[in-house]
CHARMM internal coordinates of N, CA and C (Angstrom, degrees):
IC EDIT
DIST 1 N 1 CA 1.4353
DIST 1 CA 1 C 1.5299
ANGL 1 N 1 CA 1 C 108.49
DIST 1 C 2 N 1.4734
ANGL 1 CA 1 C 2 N 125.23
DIHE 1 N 1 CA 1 C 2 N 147.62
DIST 2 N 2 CA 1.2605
ANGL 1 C 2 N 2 CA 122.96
DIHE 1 CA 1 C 2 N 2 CA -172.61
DIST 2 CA 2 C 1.6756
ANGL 2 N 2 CA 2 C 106.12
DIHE 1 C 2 N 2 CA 2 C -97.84
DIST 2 C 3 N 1.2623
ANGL 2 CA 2 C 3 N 92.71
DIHE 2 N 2 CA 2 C 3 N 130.36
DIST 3 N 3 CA 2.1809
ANGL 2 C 3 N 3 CA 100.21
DIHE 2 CA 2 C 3 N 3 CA 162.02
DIST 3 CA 3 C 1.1327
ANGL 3 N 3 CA 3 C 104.18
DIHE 2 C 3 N 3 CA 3 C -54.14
DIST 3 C 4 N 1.7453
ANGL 3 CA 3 C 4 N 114.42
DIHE 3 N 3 CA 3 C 4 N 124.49
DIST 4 N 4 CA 1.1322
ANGL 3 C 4 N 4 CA 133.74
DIHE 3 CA 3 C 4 N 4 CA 149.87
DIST 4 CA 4 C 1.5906
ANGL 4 N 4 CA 4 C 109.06
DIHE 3 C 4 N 4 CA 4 C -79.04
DIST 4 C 5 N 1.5534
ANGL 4 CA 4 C 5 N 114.27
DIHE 4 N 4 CA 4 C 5 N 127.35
DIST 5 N 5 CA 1.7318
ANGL 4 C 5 N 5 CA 120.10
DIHE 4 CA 4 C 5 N 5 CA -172.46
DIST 5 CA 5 C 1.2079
ANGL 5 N 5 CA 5 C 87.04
DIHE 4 C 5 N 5 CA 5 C -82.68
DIST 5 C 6 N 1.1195
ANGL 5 CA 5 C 6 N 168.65
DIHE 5 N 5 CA 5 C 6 N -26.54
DIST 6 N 6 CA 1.4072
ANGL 5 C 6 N 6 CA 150.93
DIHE 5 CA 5 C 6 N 6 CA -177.34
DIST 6 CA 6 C 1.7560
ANGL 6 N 6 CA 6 C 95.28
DIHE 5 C 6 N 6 CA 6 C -79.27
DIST 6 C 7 N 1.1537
ANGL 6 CA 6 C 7 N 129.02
DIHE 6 N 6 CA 6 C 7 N -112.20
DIST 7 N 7 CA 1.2090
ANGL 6 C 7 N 7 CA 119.34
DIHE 6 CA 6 C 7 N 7 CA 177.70
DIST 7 CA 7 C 1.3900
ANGL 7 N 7 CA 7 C 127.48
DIHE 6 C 7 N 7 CA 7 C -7.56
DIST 7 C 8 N 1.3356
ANGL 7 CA 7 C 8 N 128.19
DIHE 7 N 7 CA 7 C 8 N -36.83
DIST 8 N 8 CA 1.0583
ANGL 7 C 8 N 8 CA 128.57
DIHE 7 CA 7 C 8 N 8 CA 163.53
DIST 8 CA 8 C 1.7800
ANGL 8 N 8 CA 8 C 117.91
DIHE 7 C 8 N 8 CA 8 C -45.83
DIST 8 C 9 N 1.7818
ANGL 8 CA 8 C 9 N 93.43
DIHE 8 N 8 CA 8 C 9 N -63.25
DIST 9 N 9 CA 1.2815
ANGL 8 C 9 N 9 CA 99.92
DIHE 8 CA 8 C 9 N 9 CA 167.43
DIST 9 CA 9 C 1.6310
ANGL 9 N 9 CA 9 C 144.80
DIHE 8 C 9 N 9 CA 9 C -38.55
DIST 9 C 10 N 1.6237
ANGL 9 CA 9 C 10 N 81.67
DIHE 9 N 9 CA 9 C 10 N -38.57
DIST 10 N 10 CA 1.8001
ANGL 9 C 10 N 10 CA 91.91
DIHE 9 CA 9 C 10 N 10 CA -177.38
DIST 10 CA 10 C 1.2146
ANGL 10 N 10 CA 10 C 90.36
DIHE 9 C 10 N 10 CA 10 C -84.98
DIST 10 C 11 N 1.0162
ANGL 10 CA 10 C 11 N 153.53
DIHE 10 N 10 CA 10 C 11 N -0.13
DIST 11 N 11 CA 1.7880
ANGL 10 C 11 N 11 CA 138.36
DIHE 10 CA 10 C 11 N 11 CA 165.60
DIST 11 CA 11 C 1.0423
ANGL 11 N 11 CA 11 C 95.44
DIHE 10 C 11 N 11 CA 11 C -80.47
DIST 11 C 12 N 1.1428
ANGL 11 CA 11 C 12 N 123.66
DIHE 11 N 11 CA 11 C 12 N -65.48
DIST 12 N 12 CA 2.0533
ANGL 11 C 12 N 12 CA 134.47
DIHE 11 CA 11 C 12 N 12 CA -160.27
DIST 12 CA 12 C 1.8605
ANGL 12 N 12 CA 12 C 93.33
DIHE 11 C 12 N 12 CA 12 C -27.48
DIST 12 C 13 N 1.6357
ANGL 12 CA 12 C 13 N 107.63
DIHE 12 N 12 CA 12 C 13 N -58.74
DIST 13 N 13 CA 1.5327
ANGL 12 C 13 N 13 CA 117.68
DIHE 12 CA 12 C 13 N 13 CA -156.31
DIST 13 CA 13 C 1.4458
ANGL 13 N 13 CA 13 C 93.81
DIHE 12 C 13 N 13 CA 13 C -76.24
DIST 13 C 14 N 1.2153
ANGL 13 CA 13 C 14 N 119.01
DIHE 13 N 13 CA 13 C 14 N -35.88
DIST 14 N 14 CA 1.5577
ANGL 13 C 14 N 14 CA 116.23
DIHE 13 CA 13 C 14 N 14 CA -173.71
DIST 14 CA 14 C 1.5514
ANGL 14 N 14 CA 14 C 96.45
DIHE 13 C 14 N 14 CA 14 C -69.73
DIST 14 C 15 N 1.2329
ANGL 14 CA 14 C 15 N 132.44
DIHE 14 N 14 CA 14 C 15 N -59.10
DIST 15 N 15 CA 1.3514
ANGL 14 C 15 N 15 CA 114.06
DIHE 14 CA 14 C 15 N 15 CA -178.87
DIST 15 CA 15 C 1.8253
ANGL 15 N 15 CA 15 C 118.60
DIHE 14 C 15 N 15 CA 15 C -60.13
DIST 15 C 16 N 1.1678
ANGL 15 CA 15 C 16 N 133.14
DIHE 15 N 15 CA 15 C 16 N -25.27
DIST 16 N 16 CA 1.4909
ANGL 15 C 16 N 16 CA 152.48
DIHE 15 CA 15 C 16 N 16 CA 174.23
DIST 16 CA 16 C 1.2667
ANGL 16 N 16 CA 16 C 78.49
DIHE 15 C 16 N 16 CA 16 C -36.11
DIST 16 C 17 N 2.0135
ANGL 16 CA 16 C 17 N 109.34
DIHE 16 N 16 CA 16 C 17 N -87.77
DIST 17 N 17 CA 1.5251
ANGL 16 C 17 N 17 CA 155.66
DIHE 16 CA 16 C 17 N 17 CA -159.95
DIST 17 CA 17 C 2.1138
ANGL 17 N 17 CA 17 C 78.99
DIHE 16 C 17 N 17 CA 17 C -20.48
DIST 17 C 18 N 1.4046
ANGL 17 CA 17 C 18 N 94.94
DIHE 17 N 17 CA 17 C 18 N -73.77
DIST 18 N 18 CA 1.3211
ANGL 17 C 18 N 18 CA 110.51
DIHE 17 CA 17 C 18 N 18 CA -155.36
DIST 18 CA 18 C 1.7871
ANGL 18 N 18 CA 18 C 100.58
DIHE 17 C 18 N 18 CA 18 C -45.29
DIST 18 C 19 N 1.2730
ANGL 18 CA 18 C 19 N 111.13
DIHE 18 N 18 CA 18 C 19 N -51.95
DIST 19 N 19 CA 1.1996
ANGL 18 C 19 N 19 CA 111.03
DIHE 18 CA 18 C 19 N 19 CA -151.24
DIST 19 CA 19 C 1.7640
ANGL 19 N 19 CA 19 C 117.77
DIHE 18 C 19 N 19 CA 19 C -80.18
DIST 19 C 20 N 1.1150
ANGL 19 CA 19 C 20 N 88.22
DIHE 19 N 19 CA 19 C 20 N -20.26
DIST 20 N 20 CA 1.8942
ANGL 19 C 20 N 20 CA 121.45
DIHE 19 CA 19 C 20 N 20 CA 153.99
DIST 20 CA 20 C 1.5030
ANGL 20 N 20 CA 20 C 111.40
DIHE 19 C 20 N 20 CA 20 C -29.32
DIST 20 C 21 N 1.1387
ANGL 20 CA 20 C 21 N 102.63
DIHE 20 N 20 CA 20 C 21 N -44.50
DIST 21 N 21 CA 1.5507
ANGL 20 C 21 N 21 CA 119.10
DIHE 20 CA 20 C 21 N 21 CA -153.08
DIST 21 CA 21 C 1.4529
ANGL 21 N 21 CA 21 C 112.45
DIHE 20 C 21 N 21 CA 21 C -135.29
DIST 21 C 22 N 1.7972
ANGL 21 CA 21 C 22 N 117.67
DIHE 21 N 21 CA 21 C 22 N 20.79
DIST 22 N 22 CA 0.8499
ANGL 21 C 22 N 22 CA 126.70
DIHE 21 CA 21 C 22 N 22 CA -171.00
DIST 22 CA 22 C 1.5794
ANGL 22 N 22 CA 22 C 140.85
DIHE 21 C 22 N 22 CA 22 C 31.63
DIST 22 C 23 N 1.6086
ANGL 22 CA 22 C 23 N 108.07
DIHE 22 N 22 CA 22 C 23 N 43.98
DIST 23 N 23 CA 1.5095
ANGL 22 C 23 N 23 CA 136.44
DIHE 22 CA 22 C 23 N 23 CA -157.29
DIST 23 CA 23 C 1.4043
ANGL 23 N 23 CA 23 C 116.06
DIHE 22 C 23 N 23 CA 23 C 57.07
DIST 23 C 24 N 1.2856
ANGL 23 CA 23 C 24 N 110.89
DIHE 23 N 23 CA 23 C 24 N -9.27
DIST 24 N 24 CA 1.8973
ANGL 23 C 24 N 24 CA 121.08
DIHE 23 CA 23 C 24 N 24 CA -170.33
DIST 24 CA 24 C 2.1337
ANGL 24 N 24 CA 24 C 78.48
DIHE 23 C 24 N 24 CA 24 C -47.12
DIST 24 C 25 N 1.3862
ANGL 24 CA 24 C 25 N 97.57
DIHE 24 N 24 CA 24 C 25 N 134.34
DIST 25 N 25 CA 1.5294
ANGL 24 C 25 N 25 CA 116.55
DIHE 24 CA 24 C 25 N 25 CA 158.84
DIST 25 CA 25 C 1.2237
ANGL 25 N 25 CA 25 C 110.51
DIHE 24 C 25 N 25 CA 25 C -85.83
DIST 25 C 26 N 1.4315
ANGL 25 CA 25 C 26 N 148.98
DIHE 25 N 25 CA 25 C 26 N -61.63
DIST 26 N 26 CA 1.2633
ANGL 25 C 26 N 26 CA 158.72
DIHE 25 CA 25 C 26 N 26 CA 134.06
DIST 26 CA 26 C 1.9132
ANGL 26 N 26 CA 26 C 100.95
DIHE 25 C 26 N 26 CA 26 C 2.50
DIST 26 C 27 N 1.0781
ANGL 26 CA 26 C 27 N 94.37
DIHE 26 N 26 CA 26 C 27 N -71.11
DIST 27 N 27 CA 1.3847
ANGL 26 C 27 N 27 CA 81.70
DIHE 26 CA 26 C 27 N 27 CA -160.25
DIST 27 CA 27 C 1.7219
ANGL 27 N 27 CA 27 C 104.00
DIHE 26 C 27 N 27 CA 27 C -75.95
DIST 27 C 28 N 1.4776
ANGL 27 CA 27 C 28 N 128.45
DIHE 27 N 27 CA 27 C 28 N 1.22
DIST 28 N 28 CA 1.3096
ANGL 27 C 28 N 28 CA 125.09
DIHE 27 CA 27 C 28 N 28 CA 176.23
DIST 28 CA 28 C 1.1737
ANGL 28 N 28 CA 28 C 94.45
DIHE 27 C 28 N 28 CA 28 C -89.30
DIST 28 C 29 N 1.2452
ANGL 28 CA 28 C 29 N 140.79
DIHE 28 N 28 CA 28 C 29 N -29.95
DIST 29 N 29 CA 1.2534
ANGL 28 C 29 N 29 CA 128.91
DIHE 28 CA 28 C 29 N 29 CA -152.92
DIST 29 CA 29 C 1.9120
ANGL 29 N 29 CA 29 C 108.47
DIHE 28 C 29 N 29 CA 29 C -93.65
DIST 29 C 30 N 1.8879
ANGL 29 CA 29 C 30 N 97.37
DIHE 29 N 29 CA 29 C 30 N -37.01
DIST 30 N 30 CA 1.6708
ANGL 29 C 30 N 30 CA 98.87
DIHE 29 CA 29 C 30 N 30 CA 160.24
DIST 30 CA 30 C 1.4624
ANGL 30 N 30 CA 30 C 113.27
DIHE 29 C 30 N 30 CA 30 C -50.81
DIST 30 C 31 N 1.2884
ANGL 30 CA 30 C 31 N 130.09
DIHE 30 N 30 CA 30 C 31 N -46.01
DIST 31 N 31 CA 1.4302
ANGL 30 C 31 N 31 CA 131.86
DIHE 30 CA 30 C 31 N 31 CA -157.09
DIST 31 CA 31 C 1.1987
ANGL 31 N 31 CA 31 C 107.13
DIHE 30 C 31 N 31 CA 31 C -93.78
DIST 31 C 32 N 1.5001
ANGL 31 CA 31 C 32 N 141.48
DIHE 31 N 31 CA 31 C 32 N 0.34
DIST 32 N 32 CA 1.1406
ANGL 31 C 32 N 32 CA 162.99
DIHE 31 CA 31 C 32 N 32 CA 128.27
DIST 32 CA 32 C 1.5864
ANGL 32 N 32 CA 32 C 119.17
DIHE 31 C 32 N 32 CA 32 C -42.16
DIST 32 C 33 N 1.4718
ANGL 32 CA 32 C 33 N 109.17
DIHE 32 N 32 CA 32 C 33 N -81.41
DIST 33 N 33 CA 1.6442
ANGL 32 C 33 N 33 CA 111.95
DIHE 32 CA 32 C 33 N 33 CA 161.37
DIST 33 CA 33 C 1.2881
ANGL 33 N 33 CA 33 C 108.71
DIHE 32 C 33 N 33 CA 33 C -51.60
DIST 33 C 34 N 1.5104
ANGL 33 CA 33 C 34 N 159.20
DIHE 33 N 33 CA 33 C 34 N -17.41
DIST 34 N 34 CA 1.3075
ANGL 33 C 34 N 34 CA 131.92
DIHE 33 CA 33 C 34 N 34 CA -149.97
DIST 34 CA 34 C 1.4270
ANGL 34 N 34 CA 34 C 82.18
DIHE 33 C 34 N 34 CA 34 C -117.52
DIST 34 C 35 N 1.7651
ANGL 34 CA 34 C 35 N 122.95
DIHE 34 N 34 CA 34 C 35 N -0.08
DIST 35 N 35 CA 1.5267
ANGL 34 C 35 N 35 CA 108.09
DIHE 34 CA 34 C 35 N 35 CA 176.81
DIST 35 CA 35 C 1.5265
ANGL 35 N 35 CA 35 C 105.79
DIHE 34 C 35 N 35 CA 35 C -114.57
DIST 35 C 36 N 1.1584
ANGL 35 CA 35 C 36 N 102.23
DIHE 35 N 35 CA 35 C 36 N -14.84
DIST 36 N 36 CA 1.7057
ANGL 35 C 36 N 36 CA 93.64
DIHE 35 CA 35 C 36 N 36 CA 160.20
DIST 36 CA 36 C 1.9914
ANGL 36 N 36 CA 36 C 122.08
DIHE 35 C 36 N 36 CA 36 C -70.33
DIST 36 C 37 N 1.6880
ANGL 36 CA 36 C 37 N 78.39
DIHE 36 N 36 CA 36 C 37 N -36.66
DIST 37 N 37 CA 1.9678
ANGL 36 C 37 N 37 CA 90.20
DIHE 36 CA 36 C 37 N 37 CA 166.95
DIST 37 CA 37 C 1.4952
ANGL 37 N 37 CA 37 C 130.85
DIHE 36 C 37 N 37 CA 37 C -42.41
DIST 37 C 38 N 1.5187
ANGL 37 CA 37 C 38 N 100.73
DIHE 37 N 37 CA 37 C 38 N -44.62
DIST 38 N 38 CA 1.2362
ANGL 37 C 38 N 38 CA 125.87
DIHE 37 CA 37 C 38 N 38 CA -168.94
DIST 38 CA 38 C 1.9346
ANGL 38 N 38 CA 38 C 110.09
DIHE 37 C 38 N 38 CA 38 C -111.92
DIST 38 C 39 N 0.9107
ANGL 38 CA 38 C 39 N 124.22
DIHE 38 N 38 CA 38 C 39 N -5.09
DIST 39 N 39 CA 1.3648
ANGL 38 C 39 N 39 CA 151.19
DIHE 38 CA 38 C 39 N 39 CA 130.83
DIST 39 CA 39 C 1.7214
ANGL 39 N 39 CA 39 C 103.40
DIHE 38 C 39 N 39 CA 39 C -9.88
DIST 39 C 40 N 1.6773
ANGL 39 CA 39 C 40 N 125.66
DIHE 39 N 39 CA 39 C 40 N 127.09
DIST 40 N 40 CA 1.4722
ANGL 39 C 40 N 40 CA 127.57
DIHE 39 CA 39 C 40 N 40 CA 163.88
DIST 40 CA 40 C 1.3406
ANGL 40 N 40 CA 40 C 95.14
DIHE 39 C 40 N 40 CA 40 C -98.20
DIST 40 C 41 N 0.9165
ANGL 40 CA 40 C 41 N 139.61
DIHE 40 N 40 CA 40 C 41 N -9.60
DIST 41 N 41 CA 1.6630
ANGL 40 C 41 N 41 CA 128.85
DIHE 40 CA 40 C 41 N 41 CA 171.87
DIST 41 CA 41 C 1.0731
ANGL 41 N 41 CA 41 C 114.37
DIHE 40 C 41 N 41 CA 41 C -94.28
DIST 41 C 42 N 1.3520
ANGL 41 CA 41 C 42 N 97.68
DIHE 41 N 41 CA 41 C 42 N 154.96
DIST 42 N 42 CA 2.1093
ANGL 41 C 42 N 42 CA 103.33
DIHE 41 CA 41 C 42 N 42 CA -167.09
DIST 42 CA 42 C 1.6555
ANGL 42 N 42 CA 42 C 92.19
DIHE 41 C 42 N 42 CA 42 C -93.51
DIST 42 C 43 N 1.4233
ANGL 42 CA 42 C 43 N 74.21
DIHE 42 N 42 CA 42 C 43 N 151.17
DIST 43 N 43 CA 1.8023
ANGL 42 C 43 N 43 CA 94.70
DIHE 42 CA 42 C 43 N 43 CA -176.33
DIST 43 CA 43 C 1.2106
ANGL 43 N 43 CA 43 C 103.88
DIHE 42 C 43 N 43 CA 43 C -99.34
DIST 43 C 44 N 1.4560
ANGL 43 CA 43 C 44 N 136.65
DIHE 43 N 43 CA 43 C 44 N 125.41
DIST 44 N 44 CA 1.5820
ANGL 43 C 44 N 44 CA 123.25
DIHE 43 CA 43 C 44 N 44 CA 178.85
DIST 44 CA 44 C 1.7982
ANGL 44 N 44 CA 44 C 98.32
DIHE 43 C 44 N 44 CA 44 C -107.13
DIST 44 C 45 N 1.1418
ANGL 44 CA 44 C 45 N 112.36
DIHE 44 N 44 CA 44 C 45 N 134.23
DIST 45 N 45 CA 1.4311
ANGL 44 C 45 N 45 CA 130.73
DIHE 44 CA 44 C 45 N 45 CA 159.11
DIST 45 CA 45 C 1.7049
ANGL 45 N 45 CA 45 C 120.21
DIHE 44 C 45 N 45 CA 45 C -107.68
DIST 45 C 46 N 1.2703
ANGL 45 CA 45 C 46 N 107.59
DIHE 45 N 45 CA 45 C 46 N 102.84
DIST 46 N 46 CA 1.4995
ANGL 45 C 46 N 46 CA 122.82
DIHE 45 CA 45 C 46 N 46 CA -173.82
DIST 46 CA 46 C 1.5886
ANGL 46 N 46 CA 46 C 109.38
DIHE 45 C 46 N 46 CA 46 C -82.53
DIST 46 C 47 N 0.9259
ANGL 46 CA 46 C 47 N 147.73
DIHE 46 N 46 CA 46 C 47 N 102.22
DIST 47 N 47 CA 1.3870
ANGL 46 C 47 N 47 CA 143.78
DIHE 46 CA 46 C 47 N 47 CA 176.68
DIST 47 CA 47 C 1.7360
ANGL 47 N 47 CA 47 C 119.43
DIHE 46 C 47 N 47 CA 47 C -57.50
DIST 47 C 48 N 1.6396
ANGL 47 CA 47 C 48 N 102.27
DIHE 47 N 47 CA 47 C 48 N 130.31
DIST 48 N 48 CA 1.4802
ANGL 47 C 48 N 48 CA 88.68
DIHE 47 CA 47 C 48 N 48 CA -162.50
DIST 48 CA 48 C 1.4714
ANGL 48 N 48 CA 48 C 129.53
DIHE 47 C 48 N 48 CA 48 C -69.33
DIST 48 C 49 N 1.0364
ANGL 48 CA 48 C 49 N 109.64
DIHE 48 N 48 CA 48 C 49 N -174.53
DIST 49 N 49 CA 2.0862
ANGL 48 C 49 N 49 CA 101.23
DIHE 48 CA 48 C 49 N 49 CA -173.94
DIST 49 CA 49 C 1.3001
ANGL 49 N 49 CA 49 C 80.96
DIHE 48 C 49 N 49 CA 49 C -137.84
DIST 49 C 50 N 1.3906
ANGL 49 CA 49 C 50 N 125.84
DIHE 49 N 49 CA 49 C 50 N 150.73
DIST 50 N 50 CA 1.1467
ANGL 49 C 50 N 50 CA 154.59
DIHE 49 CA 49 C 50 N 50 CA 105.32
DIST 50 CA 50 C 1.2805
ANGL 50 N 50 CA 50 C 123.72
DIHE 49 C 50 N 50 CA 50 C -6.75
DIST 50 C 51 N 1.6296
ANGL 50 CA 50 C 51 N 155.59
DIHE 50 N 50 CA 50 C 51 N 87.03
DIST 51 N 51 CA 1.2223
ANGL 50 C 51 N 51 CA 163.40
DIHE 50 CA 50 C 51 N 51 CA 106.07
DIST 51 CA 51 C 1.4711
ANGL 51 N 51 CA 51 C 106.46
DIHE 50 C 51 N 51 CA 51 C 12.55
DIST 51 C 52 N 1.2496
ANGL 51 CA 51 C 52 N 100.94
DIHE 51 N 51 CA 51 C 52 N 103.74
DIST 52 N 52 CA 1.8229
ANGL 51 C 52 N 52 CA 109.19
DIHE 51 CA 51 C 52 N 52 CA 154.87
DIST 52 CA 52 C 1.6840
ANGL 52 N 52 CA 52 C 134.40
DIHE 51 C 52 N 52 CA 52 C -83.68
DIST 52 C 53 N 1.4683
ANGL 52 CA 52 C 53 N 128.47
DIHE 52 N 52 CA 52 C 53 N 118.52
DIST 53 N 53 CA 1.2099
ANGL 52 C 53 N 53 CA 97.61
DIHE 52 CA 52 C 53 N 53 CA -164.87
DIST 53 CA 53 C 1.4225
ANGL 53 N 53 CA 53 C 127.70
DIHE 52 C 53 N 53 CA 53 C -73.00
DIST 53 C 54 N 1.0230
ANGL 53 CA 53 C 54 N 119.97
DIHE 53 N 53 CA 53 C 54 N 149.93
DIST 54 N 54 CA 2.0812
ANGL 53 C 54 N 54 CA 110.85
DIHE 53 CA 53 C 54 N 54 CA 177.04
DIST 54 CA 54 C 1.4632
ANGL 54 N 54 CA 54 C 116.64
DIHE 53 C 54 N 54 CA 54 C -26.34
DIST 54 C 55 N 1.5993
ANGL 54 CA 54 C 55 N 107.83
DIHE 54 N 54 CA 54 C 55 N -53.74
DIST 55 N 55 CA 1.2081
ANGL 54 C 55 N 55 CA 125.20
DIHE 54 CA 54 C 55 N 55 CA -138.72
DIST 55 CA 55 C 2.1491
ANGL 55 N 55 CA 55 C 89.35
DIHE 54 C 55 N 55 CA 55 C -83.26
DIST 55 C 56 N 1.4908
ANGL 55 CA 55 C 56 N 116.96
DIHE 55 N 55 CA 55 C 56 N -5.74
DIST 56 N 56 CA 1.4278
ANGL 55 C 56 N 56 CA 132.52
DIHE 55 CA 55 C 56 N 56 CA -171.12
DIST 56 CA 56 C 1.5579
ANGL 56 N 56 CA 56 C 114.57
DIHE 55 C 56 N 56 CA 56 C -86.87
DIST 56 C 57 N 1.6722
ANGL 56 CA 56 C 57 N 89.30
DIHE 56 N 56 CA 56 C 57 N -48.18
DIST 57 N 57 CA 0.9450
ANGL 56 C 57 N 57 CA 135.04
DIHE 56 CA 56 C 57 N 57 CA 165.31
DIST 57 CA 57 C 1.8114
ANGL 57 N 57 CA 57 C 116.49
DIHE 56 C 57 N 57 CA 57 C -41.59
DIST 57 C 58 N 1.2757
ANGL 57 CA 57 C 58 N 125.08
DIHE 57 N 57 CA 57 C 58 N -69.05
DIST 58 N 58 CA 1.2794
ANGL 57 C 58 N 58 CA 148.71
DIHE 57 CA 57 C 58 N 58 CA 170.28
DIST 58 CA 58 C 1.6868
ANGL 58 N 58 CA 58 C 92.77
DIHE 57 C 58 N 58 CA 58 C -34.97
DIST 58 C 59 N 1.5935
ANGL 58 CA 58 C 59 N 100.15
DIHE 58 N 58 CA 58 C 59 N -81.02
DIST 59 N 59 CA 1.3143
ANGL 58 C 59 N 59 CA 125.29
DIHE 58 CA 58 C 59 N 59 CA -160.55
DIST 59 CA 59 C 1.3730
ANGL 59 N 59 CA 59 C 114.55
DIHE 58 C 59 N 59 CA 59 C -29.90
DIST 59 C 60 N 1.6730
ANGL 59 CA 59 C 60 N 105.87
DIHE 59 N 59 CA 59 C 60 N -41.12
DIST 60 N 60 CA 1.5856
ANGL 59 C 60 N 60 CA 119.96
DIHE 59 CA 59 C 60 N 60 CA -155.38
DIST 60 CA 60 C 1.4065
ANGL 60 N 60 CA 60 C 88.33
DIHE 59 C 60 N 60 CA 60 C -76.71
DIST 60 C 61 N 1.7441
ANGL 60 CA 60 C 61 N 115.63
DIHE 60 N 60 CA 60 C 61 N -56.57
DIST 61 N 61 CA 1.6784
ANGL 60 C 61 N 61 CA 108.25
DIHE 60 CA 60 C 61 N 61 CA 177.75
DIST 61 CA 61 C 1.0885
ANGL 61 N 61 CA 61 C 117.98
DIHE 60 C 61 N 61 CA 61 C -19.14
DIST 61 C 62 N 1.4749
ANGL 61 CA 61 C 62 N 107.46
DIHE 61 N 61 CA 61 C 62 N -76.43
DIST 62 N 62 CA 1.5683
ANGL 61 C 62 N 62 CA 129.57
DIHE 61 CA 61 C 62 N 62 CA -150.04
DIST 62 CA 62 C 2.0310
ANGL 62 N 62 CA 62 C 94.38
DIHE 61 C 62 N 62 CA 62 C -59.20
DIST 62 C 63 N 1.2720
ANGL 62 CA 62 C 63 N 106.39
DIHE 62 N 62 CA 62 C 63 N -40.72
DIST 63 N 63 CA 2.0837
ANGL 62 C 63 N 63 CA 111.35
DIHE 62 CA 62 C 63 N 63 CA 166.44
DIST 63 CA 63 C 1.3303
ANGL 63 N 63 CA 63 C 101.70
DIHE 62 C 63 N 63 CA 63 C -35.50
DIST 63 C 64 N 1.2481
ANGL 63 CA 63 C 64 N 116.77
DIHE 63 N 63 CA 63 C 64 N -93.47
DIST 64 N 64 CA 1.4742
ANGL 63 C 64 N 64 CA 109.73
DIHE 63 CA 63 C 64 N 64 CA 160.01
DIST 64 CA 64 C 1.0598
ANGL 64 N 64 CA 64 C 138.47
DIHE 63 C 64 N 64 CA 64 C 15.95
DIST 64 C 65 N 1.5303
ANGL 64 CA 64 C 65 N 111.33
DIHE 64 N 64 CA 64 C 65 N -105.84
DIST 65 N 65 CA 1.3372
ANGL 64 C 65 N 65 CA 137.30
DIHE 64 CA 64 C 65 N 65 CA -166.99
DIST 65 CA 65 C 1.9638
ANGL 65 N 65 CA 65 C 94.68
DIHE 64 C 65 N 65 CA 65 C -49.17
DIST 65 C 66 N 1.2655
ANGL 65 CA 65 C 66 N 117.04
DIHE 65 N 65 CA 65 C 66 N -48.27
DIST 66 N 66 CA 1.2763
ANGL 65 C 66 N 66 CA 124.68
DIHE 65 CA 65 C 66 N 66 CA -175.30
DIST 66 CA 66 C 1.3414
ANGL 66 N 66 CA 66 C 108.22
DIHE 65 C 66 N 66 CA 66 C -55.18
DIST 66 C 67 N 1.2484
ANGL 66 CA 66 C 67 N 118.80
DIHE 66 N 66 CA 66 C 67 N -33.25
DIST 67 N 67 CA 1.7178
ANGL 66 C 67 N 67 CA 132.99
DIHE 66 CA 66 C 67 N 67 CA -171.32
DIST 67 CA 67 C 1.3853
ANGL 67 N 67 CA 67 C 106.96
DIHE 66 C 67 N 67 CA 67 C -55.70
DIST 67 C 68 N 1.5697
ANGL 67 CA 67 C 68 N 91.22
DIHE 67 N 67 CA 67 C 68 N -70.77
DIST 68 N 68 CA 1.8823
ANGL 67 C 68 N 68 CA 117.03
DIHE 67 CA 67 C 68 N 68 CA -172.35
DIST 68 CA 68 C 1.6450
ANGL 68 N 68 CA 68 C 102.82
DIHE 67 C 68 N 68 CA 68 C -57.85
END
COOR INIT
IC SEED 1 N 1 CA 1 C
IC BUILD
């Protein structure tokens, strides 16, 4: 399989990130939030939704259509 140089890249920094902080998760994740904190760009947080399946989806139509 061929190296993708982008992907490559975002590992390289993700391992850096990691090693920064001596793999501690805790402490990547403080030094993470305190740079989104301090961050001039807005941070958007989308609240999650719930996924319906297709096949649920279909069913409810066809409820419907049968109704009318």
């Amino acid at each position: 399989m061929k190296n993708d140089p982008i992907v490559d890249e975002v590992r390289n920094n993700g391992l850096a990130l990691a090693a920064r902080y001596n793999n501690n998760i805790e402490a990547i994740c403080k030094a993470l939030k305190e740079r989104e904190r301090t961050s001039v760009r807005m941070v958007v947080n989308h609240a999650p939704r719930r996924l319906v399946p297709k096949a649920r989806v279909e069913c409810a139509e066809e409820r419907t259509a049968s109704v009318a």
